[in-house]
N, C-alpha and C positions, 0 to 999 in steps of 0.2 A: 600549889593550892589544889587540893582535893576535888572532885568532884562534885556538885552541888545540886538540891531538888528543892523547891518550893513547892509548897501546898497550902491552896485556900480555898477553903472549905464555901458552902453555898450561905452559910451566916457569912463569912466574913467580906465578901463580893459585893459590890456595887449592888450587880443585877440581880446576884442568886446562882450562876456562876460558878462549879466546881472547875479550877484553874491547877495544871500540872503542868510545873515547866523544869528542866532541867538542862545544864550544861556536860560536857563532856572533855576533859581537860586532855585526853591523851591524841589527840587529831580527831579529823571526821573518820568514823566507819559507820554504815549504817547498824539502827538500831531495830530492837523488836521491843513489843511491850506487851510483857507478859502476867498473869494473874496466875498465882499457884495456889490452888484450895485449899481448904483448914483441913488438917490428916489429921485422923483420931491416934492409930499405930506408931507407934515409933520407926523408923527408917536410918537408911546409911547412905550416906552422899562419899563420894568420889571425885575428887578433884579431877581437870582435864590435863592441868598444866605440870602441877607437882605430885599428883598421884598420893596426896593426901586423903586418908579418911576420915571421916567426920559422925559420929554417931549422933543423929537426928531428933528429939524429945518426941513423946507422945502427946498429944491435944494441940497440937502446933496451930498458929493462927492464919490464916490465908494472909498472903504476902504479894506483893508487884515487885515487879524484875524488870532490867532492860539491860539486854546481853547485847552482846555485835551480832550479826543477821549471823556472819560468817563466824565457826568456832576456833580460826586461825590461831585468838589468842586466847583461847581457853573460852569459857563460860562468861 
């Protein structure tokens, strides 16, 4: 089973309440939680692990991330 994120919004809460929860299916490592801004330019990403490239769209929409603290096993 994949790895899993829940999101509830402050409508949908009890209290009002924006709730982010997620699990992590491959053991503990710690995590970080990151926020990547909306980029107008187009860009090129590079894998850590397989040293793939990935050409990036322009108008891109800001995104959250949650990589391992450590880049042990990639990004």
């Amino acid at each position: 089973m994949p790895c899993t994120t829940i999101l509830v919004g402050k409508k949908a809460s009890h209290d009002g309440s924006t709730i982010i929860a997620r699990n992590d299916d491959g053991g503990f490592e710690a995590k970080r939680v990151l926020v990547h801004p909306a980029r107008e330019k187009a860009a090129t990403y590079k894998t850590v692990i397989s040293h793939l490239t990935v050409e990036l769209p322009e108008n891109a929409m800001r995104y959250t991330d949650c990589p391992n603290v450590t880049k042990t096993n990639g990004v």
